[in-house]
C-alpha positions, 0 to 999 in steps of 0.5 A: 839422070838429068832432069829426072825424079823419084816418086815413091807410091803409098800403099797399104803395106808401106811401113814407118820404117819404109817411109823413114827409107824413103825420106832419107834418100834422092826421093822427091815426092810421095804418092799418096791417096786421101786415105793414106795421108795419116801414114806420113805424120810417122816421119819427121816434120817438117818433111821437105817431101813433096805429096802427090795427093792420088784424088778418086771422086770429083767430091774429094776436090772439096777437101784439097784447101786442108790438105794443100795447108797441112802438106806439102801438096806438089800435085794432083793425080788421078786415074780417071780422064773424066776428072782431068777438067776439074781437076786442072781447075783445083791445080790452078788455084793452087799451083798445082800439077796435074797427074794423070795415071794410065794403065797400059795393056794393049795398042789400044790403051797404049795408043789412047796414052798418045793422046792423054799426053797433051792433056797433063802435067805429068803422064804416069804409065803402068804397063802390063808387060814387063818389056820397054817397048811400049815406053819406047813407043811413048817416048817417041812419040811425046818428044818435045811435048810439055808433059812429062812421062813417068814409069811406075816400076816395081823393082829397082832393075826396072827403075834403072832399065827405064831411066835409060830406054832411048837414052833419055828414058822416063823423066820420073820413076815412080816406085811402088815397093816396100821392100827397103832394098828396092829402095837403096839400090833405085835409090843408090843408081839414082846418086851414081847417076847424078855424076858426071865425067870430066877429063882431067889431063896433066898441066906443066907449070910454066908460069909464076908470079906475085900477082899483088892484092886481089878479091879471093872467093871462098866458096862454102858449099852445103856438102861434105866434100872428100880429100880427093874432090876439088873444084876447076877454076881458070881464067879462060875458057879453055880450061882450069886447074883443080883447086883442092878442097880445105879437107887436107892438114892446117897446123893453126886451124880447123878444117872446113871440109865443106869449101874451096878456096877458089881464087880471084873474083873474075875466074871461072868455074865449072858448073853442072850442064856444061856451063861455067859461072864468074865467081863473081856472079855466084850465090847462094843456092847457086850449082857448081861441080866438084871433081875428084882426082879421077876426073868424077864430078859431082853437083854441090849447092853453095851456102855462102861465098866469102870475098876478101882482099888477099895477096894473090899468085898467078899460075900458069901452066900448059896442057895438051897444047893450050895456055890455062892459068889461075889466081890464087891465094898466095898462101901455104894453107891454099893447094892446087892438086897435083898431076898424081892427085896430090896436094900441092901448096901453092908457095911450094909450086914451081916452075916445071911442075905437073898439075891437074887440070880440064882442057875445055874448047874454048868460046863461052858466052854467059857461061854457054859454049858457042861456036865464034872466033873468041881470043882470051889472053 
């Protein structure tokens, strides 16, 4: 679900309970009318949740200065076109988007959403009827325009449903449901959506050898990561081996479930969007892929990079008839995985053996692949 969010819809029945359901998960904003704001003083502060504030009269404008500083106002919304003008004039002076809500019954108020597109940030459709065919229509209609469509849905079969209505489906999925296993299972399709598919193939050592000192990047990233996930790392374009995340046995040390060692500072890795980042160039916040053994990739931020001098080891290894190779840390505690998804130490690697790696088509550039004649050796 790239470039997709979850709203969730305040109402009169929303509980505590529901609004601690909701912050704990892939949520990205409340929305909220004027009269519902003392609702969330029952989560926990400080809320990274962002507020959708739902405005029904031109006079409540007069109270947005108290509201802005007291939550995280991302936006404003309403359901009526006539105050679309003053409320862009409000968003301007604080950073605001503006939100539009429709109700679509019929082809006239369907046809009227057409129009209402341009003049929004985010245009959130209510249909009457339960089929897509409508948001379908808008959909068409709207592509390349700078507003995004949302849905509001009641149910999480139609939050998933309409997440994939002509494969793009709605950019943002407003819930309005308090029962909280609405809220899991949106929420649960939501993360399985997230995840991407990356071949992994067999790679037959070919190569090894001391490759003296060289700067190694550590890279600690703010999530857990599991046994089985590591990161695809490589000199070239064309490919990479999977370097093993620190979740595995260290007899001297803890562990540090949360990074990969994963090798010299020029290597590439696989990123999120089909793009690849130099070591180098990576940060913190930066976005990058970690893989399981069965080729599921995942979007991790990283929280630090930690640079040192270490003796390194080149490997190279051959892969559906492409040359791949890596430099990493020459040291026991440091695993590549293995063809079968099994770690393998790297002083232990040898000639002949079968790692796991991504064949990729080789020509990058700044990260983008790019269809030119481009030979790395």
């Amino acid at each position: 679900m790239k470039n997709k969010s979850l709203w969730f819809e305040v109402t009169e029945q929303t509980t505590a309970a529901v609004l601690n359901a909701v912050f704990h998960r892939h949520f990205e904003c409340f929305l909220v009318r004027q009269s519902q704001l003392p609702l969330l003083q029952q989560i926990p502060p400080p809320t990274t949740m962002g507020i959708i504030l739902w405005l029904e009269s031109a006079a409540a404008l007069s109270s947005l200065p108290a509201a802005a500083a007291a939550h995280n106002l991302r936006g404003l919304l309403t359901d009526n076109p006539a105050l679309l003008p003053a409320l862009r004039k409000a968003a301007q002076g604080l950073g605001l988007t503006v939100n539009l809500l429709h109700h679509v019954i019929d082809d006239d108020t369907l046809q009227a959403s057409l129009s209402l597109a341009p003049l929004v940030d985010v245009l959130l459709l209510d249909f009457k009827d339960p089929t897509n065919i409508p948001l379908e229509l808008v959909l068409a209609s709207t592509q390349g325009s700078d507003a995004r469509i949302a849905k509001r849905v009641r149910s999480a079969a139609d939050g998933i449903n309409s997440a994939m209505t002509m494969e793009e489906g709605a950019g943002i999925l407003c819930l309005q449901a308090d029962q909280p296993a609405e809220i899991s299972d949106l929420d649960a399709a939501f993360s399985r959506a997230l995840t991407v598919s990356l071949p992994l193939v067999p790679a037959q050592v070919t190569k090894i050898m001391a490759a003296g000192m060289g700067d190694r990047v550590c890279i600690d990233t703010t999530s857990i990561l599991r046994q089985d996930e590591g990161m695809i790392v490589g000199s070239t374009s064309a490919g990479g081996l999977v370097t093993c995340s620190e979740t595995h046995y260290l007899p001297y040390m803890n562990l540090r479930p949360f990074r990969v060692n994963a090798g010299a500072i020029h290597l590439y890795v696989w990123g999120p969007d089909n793009r690849t980042h130099y070591l180098s160039d990576l940060k913190a916040g930066s976005e990058v892929l970690v893989v399981s053994s069965e080729g599921v990739a995942r979007t991790v931020t990283i929280g630090r990079l930690k640079i040192e001098r270490r003796p390194l080891l080149y490997i190279e290894a051959t892969a559906q008839g492409a040359s791949l190779n890596t430099f990493i840390q020459d040291d026991w505690h440091v695993r590549l995985m293995g063809a079968g998804g099994e770690i393998r130490p790297s002083r232990e690697i040898q000639v002949g053996d079968q790692l796991l790696a991504h064949r990729d088509t080789p020509g990058r550039h700044v990260g983008l692949p790019i269809n030119e004649t481009i030979r790395e050796v």
